[in-house]
PDBQT receptor file of N, H, CA, C and O in Angstrom, charges set to zero:
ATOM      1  N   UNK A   1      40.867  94.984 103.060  1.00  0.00    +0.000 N 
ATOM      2  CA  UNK A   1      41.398  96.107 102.336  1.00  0.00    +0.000 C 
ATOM      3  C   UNK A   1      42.688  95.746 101.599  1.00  0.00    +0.000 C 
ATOM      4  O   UNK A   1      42.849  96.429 100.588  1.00  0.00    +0.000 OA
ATOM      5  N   UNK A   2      43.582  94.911 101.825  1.00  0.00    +0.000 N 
ATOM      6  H   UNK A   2      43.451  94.356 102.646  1.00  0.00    +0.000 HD
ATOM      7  CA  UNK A   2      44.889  94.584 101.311  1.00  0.00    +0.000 C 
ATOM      8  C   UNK A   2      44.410  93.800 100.038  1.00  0.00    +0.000 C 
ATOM      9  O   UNK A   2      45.284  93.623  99.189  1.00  0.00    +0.000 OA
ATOM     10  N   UNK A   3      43.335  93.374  99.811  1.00  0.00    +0.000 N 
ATOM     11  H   UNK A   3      42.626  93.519 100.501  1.00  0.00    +0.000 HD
ATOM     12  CA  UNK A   3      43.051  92.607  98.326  1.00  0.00    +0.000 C 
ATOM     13  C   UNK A   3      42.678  93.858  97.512  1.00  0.00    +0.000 C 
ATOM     14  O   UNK A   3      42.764  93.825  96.285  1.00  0.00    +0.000 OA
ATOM     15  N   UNK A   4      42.240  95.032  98.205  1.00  0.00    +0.000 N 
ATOM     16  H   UNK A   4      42.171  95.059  99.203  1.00  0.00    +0.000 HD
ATOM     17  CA  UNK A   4      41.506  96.201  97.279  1.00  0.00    +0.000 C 
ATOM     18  C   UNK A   4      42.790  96.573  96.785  1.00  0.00    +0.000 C 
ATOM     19  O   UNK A   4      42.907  96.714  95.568  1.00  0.00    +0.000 OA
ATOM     20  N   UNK A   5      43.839  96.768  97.582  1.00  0.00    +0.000 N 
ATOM     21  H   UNK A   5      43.743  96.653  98.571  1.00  0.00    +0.000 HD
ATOM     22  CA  UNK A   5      44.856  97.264  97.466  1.00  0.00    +0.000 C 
ATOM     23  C   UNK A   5      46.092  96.883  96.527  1.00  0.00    +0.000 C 
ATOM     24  O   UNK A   5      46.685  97.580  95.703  1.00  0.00    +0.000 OA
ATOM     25  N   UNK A   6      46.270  95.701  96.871  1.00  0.00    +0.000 N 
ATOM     26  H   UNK A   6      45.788  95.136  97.540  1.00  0.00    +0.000 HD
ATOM     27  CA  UNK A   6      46.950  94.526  95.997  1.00  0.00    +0.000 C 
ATOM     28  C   UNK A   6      46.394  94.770  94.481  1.00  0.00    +0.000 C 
ATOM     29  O   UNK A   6      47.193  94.837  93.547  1.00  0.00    +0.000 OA
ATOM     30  N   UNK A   7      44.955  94.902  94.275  1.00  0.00    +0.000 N 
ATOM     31  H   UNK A   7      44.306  94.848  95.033  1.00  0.00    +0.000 HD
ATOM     32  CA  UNK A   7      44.341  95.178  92.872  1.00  0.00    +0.000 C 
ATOM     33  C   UNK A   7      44.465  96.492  92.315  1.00  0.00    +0.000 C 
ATOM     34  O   UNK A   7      44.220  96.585  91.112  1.00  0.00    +0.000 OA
ATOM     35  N   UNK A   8      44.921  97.927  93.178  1.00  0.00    +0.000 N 
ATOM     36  H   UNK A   8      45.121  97.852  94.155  1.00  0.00    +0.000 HD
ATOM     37  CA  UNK A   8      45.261  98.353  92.588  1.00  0.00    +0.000 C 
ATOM     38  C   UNK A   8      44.430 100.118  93.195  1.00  0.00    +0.000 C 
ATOM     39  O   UNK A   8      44.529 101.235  92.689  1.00  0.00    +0.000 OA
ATOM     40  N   UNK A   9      43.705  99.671  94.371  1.00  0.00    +0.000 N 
ATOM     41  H   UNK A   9      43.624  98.763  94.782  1.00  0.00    +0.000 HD
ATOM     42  CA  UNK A   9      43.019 100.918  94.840  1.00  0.00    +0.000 C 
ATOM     43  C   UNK A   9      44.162 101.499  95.825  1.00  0.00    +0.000 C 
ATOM     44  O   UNK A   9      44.996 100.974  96.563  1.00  0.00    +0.000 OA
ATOM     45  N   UNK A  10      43.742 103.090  95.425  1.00  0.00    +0.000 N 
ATOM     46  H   UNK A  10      43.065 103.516  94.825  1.00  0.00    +0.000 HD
ATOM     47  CA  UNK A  10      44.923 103.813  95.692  1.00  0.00    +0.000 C 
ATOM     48  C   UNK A  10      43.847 104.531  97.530  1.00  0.00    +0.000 C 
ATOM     49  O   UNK A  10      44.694 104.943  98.323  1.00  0.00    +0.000 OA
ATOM     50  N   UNK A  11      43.016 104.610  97.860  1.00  0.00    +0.000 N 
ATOM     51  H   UNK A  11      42.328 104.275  97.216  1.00  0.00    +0.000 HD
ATOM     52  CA  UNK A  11      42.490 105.040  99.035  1.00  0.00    +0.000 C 
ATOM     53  C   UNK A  11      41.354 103.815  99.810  1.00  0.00    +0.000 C 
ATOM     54  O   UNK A  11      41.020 102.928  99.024  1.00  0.00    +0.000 OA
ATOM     55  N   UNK A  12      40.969 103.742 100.729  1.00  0.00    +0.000 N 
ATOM     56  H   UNK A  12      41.240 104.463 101.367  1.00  0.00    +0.000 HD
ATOM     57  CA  UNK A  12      39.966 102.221 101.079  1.00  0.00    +0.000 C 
ATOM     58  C   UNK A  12      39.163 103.510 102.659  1.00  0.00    +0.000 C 
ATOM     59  O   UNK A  12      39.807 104.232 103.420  1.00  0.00    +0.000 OA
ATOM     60  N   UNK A  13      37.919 103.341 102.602  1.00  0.00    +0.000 N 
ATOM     61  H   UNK A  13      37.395 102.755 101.983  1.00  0.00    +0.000 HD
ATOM     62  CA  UNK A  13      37.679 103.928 104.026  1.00  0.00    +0.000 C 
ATOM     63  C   UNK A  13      36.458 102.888 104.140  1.00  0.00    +0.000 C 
ATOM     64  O   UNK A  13      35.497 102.704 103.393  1.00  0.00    +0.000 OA
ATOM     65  N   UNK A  14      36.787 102.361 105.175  1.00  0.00    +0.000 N 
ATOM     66  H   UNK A  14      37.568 102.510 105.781  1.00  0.00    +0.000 HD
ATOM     67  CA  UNK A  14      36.128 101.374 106.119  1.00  0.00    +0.000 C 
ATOM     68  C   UNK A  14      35.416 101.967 107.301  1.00  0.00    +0.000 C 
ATOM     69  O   UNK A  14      35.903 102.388 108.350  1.00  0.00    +0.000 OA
ATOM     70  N   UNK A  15      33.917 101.905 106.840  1.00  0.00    +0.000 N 
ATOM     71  H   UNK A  15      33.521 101.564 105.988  1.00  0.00    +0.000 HD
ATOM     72  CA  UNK A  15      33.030 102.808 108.080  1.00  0.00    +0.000 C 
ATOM     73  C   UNK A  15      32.657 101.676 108.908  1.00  0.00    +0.000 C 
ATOM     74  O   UNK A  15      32.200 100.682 108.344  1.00  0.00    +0.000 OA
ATOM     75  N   UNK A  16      32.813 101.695 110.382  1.00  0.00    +0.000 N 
ATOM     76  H   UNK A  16      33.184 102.502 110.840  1.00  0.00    +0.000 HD
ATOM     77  CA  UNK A  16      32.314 101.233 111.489  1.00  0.00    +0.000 C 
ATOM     78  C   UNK A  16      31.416 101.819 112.063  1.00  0.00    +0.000 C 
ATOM     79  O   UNK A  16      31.618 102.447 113.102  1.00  0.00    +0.000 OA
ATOM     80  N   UNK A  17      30.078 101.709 111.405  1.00  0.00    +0.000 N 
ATOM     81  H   UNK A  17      29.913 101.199 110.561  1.00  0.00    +0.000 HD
ATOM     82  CA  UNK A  17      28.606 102.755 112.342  1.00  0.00    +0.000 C 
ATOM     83  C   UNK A  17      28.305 102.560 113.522  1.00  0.00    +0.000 C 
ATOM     84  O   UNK A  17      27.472 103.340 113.983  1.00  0.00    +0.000 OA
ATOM     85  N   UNK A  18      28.908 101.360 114.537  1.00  0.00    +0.000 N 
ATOM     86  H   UNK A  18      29.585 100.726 114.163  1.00  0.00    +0.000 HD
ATOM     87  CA  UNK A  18      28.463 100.683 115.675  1.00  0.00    +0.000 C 
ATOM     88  C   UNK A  18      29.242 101.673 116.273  1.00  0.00    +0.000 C 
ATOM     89  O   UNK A  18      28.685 102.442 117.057  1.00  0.00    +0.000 OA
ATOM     90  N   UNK A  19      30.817 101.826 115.966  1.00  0.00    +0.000 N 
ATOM     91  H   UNK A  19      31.270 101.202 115.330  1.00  0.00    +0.000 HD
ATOM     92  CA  UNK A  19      31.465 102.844 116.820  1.00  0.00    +0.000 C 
ATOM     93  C   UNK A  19      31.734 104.403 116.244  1.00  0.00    +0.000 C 
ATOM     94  O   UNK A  19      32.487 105.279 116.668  1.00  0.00    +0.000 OA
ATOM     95  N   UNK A  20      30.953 104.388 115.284  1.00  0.00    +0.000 N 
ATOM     96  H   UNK A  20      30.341 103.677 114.940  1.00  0.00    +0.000 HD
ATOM     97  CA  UNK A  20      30.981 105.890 114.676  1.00  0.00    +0.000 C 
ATOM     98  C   UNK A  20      32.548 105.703 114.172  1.00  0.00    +0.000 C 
ATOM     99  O   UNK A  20      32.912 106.862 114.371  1.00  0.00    +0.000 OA
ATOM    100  N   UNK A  21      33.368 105.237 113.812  1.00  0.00    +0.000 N 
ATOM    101  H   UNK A  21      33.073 104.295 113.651  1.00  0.00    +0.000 HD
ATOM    102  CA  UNK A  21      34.705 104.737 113.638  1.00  0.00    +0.000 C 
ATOM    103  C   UNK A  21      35.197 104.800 112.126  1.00  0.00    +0.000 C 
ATOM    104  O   UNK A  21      34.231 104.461 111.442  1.00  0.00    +0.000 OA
ATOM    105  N   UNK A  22      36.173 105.059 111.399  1.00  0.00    +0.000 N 
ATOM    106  H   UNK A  22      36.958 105.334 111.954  1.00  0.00    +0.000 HD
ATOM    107  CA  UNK A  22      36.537 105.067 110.067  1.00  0.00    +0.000 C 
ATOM    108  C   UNK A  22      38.355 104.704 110.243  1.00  0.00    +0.000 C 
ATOM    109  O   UNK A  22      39.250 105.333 110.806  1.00  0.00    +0.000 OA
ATOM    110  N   UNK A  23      38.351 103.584 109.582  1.00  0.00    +0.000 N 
ATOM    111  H   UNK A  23      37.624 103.073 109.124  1.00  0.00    +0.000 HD
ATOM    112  CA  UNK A  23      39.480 102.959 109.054  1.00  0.00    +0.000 C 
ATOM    113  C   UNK A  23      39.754 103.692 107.911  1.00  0.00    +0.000 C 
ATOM    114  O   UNK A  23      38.954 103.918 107.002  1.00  0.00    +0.000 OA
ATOM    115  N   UNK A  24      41.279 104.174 108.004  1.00  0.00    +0.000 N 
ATOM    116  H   UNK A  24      41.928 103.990 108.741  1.00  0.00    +0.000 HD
ATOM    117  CA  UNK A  24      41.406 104.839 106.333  1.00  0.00    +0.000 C 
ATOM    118  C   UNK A  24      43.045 104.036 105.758  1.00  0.00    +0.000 C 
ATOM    119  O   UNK A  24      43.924 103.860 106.600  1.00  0.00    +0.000 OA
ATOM    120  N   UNK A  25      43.211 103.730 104.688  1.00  0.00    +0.000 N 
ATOM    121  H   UNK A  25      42.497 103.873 104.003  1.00  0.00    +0.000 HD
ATOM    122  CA  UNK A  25      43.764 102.646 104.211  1.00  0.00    +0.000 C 
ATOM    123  C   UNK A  25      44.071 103.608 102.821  1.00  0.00    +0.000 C 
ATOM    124  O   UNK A  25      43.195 103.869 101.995  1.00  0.00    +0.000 OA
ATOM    125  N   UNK A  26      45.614 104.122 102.723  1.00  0.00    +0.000 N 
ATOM    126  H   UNK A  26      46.325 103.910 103.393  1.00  0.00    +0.000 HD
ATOM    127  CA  UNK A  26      46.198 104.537 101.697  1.00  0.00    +0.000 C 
ATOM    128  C   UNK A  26      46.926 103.592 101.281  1.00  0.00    +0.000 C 
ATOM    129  O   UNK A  26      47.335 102.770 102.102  1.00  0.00    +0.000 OA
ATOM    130  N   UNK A  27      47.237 103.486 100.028  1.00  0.00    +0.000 N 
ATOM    131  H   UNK A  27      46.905 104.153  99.361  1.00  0.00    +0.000 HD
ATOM    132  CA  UNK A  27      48.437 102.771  99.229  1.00  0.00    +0.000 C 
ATOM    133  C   UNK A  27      49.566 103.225  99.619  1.00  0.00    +0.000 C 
ATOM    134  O   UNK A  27      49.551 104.423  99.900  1.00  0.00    +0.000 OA
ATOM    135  N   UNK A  28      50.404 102.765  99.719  1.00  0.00    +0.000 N 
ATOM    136  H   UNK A  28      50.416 101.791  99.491  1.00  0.00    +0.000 HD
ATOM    137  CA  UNK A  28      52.048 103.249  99.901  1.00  0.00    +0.000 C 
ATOM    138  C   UNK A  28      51.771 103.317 101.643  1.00  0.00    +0.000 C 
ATOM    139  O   UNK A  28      52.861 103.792 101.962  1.00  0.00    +0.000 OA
ATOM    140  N   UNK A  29      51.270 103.205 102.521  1.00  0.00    +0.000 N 
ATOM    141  H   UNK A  29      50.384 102.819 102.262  1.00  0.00    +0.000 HD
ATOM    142  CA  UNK A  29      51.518 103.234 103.514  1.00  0.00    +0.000 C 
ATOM    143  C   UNK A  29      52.008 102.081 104.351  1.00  0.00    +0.000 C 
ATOM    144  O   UNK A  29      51.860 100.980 103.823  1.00  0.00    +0.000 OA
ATOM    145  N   UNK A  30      52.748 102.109 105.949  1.00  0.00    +0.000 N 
ATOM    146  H   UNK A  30      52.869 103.004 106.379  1.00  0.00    +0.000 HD
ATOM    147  CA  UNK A  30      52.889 100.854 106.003  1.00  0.00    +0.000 C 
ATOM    148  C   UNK A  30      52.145  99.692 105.935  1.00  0.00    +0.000 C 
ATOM    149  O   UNK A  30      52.595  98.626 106.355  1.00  0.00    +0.000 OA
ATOM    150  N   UNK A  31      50.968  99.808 105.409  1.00  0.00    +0.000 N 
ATOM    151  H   UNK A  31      50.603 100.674 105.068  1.00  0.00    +0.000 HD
ATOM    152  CA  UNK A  31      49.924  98.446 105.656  1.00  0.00    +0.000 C 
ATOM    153  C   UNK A  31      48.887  98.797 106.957  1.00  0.00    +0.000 C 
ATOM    154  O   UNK A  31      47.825  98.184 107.062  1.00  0.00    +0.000 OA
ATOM    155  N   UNK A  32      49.255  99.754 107.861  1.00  0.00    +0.000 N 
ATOM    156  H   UNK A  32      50.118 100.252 107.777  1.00  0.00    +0.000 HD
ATOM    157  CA  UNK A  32      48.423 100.104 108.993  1.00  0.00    +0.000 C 
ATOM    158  C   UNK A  32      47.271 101.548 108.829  1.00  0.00    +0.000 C 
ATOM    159  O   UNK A  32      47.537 102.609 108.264  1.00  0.00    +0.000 OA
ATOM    160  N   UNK A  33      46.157 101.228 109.413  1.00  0.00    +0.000 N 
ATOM    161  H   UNK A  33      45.941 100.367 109.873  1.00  0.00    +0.000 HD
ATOM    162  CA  UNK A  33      44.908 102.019 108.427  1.00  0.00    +0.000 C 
ATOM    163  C   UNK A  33      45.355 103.359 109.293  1.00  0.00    +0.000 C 
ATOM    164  O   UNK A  33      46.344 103.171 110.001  1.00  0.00    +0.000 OA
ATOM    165  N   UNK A  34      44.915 104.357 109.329  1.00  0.00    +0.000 N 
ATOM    166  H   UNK A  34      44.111 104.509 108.754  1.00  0.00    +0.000 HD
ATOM    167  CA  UNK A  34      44.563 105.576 110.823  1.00  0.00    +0.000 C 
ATOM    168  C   UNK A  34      42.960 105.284 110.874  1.00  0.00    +0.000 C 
ATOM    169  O   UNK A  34      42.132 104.851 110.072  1.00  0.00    +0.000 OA
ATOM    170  N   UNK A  35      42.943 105.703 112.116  1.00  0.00    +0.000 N 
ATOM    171  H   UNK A  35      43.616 106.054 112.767  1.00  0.00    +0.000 HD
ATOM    172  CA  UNK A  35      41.226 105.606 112.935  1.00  0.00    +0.000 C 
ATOM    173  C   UNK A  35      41.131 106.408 113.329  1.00  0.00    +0.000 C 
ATOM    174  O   UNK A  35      41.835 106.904 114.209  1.00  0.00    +0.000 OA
ATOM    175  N   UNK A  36      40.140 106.866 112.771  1.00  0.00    +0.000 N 
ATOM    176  H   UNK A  36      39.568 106.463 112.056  1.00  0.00    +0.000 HD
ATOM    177  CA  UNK A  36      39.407 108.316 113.299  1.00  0.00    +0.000 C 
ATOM    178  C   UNK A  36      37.960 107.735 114.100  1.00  0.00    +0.000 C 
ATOM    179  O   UNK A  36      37.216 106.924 113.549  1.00  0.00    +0.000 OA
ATOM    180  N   UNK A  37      37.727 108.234 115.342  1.00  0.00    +0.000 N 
ATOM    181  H   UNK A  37      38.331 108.893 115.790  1.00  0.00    +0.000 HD
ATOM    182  CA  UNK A  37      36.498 108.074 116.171  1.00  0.00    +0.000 C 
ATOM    183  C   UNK A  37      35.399 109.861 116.141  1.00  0.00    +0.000 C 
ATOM    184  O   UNK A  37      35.689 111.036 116.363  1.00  0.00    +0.000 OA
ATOM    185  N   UNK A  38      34.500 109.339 115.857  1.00  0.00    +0.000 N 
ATOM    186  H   UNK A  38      34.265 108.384 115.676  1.00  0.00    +0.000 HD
ATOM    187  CA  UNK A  38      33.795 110.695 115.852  1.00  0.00    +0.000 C 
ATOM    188  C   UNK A  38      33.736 111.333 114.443  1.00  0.00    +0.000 C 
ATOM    189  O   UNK A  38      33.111 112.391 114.380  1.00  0.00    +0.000 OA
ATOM    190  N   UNK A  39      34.093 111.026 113.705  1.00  0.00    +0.000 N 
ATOM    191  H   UNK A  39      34.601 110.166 113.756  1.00  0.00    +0.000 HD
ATOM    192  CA  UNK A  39      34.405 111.698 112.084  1.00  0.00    +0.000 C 
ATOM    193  C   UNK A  39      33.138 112.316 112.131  1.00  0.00    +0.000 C 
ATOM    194  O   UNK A  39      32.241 111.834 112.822  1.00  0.00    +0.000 OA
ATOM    195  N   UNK A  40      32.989 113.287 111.495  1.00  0.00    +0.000 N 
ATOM    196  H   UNK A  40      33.718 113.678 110.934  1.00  0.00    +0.000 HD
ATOM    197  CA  UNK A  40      31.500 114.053 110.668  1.00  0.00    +0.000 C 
ATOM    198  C   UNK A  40      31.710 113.931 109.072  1.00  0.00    +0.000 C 
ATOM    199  O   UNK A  40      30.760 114.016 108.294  1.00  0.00    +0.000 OA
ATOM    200  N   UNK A  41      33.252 113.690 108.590  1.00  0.00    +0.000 N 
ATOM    201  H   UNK A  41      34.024 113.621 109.222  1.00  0.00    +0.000 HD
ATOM    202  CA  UNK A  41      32.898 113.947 107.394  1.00  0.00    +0.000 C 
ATOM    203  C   UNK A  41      34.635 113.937 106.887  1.00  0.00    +0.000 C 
ATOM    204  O   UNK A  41      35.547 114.664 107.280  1.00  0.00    +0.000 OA
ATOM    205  N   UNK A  42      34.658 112.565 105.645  1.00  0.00    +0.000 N 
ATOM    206  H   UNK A  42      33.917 111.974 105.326  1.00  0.00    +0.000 HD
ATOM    207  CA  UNK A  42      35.767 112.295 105.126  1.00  0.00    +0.000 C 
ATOM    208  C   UNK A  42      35.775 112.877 103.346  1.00  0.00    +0.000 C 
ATOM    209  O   UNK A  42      35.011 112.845 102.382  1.00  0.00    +0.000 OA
ATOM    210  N   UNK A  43      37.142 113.389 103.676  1.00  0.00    +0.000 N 
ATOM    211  H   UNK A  43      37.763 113.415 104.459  1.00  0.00    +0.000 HD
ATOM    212  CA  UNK A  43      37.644 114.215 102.178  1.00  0.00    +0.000 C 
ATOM    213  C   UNK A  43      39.173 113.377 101.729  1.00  0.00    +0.000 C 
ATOM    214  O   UNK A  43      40.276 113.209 102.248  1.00  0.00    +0.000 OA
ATOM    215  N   UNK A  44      38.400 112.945 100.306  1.00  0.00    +0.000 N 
ATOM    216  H   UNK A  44      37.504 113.081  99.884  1.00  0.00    +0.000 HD
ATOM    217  CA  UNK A  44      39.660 112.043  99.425  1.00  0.00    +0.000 C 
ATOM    218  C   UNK A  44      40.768 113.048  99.295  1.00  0.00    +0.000 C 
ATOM    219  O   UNK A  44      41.857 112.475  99.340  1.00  0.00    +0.000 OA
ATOM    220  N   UNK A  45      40.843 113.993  99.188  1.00  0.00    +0.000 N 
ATOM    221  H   UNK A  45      39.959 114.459  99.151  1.00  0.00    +0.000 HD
ATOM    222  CA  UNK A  45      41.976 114.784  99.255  1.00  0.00    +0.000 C 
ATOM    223  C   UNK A  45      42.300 115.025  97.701  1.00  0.00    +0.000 C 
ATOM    224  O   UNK A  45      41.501 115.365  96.828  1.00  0.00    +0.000 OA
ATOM    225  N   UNK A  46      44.197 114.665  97.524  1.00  0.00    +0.000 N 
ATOM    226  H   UNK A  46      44.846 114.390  98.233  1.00  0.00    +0.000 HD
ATOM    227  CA  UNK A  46      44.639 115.263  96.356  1.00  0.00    +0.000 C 
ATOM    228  C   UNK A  46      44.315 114.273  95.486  1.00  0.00    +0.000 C 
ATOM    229  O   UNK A  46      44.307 114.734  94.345  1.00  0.00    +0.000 OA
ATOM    230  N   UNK A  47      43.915 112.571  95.527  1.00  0.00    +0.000 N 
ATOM    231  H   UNK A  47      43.922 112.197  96.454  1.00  0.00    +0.000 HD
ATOM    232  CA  UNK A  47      44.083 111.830  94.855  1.00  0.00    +0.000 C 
ATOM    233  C   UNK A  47      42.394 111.870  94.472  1.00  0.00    +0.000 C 
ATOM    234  O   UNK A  47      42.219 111.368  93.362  1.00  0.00    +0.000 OA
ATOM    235  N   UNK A  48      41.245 112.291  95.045  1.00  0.00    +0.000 N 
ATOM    236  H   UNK A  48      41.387 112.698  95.947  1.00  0.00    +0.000 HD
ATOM    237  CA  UNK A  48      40.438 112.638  94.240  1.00  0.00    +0.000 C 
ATOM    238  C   UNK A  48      39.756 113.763  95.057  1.00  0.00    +0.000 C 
ATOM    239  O   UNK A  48      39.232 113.685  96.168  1.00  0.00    +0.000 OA
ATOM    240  N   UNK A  49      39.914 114.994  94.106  1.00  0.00    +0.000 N 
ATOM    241  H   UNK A  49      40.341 115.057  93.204  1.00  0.00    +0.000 HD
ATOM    242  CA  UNK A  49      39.523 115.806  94.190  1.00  0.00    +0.000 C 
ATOM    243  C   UNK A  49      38.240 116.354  94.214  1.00  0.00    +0.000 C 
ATOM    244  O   UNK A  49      37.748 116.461  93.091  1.00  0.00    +0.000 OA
ATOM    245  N   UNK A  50      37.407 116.809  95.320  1.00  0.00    +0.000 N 
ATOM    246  H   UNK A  50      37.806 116.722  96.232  1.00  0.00    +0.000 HD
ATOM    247  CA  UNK A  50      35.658 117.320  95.704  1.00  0.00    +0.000 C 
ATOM    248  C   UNK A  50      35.235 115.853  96.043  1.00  0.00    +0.000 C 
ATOM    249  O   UNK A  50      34.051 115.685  95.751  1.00  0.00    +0.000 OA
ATOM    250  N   UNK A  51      35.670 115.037  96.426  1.00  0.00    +0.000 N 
ATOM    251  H   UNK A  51      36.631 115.173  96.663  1.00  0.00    +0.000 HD
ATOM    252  CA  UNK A  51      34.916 113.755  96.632  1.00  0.00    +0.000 C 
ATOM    253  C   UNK A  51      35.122 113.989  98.588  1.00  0.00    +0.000 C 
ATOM    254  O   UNK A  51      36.143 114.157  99.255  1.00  0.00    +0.000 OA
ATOM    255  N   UNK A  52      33.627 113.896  99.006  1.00  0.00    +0.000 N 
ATOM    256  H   UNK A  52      32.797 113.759  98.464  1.00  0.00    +0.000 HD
ATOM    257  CA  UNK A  52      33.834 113.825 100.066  1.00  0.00    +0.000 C 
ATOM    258  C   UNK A  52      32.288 113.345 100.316  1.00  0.00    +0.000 C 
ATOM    259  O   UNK A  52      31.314 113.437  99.570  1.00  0.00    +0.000 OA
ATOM    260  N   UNK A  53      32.444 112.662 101.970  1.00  0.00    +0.000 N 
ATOM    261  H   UNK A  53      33.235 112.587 102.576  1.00  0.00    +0.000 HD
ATOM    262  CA  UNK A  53      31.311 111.982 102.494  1.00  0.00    +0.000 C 
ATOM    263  C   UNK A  53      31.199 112.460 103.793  1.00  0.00    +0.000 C 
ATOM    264  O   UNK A  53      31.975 112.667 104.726  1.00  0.00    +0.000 OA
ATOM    265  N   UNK A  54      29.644 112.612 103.523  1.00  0.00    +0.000 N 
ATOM    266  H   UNK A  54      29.013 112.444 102.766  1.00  0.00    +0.000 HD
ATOM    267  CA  UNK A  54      28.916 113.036 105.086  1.00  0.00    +0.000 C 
ATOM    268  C   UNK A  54      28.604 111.908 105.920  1.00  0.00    +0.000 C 
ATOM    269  O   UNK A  54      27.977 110.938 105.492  1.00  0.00    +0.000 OA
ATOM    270  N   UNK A  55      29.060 112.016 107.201  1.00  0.00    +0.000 N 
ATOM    271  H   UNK A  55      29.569 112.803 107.549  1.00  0.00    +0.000 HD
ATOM    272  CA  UNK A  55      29.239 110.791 107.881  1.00  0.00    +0.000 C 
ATOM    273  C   UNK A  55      27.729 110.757 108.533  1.00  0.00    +0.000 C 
ATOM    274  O   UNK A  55      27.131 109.684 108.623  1.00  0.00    +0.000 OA
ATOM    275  N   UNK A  56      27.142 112.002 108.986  1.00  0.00    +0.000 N 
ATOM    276  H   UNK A  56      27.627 112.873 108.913  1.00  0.00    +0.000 HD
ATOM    277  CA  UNK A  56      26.161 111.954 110.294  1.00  0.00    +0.000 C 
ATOM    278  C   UNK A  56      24.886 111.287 109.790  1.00  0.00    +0.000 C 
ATOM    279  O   UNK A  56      24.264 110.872 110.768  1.00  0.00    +0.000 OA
ATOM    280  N   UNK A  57      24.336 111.056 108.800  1.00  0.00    +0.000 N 
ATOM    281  H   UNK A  57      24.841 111.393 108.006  1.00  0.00    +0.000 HD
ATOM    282  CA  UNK A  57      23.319 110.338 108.364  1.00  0.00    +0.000 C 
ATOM    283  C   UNK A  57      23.470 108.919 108.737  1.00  0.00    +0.000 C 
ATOM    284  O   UNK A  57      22.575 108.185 109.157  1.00  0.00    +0.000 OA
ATOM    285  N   UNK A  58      24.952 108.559 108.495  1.00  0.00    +0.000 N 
ATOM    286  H   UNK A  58      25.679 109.155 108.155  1.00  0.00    +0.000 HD
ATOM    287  CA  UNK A  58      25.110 107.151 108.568  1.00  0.00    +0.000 C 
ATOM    288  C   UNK A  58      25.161 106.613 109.993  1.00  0.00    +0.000 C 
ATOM    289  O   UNK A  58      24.813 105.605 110.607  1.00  0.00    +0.000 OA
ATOM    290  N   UNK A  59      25.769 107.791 110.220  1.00  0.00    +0.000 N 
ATOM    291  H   UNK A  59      26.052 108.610 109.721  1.00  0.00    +0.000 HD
ATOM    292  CA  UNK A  59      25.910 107.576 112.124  1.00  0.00    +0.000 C 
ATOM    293  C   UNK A  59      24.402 107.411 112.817  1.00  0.00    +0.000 C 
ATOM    294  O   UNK A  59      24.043 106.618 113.687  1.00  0.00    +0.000 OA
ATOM    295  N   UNK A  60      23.786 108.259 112.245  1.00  0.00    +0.000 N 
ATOM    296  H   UNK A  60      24.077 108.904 111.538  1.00  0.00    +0.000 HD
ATOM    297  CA  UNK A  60      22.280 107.807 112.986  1.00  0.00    +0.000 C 
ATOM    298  C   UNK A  60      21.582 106.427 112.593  1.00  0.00    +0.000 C 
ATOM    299  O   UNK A  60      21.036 105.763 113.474  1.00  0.00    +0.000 OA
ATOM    300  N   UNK A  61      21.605 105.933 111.056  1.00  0.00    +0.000 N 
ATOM    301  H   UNK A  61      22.048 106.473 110.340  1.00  0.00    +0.000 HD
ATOM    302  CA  UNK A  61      21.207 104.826 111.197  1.00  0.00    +0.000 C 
ATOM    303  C   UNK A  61      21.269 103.548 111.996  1.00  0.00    +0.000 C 
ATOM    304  O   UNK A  61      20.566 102.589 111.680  1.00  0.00    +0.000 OA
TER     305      UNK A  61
């Protein structure tokens, strides 16, 4: 994520389906992601607006 970042991406979410798990990776932060366990469902927020992902499909695969 720090090369996405370095280039210029302003959000990074890293899905872990083995542990149902999501790494989330903002710009400007200290470099450390937050982890959410259990997510159903991630929303880009103010930096993009109606963009959001349904997690539980992925979780079952």
């Amino acid at each position: 994520m720090a090369a996405y970042q370095a280039n210029g991406a302003q959000l990074g979410w890293l899905l872990i389906p083995e542990q149902q798990a999501v790494e989330i990776w903002n710009n400007g932060d200290d470099g450390e992601p937050q982890r959410l366990q259990g997510a159903t469902a991630l929303e880009a927020g103010e930096r993009f607006p109606g963009l959001r992902l349904e997690l539980a499909e992925i979780w079952e695969a």
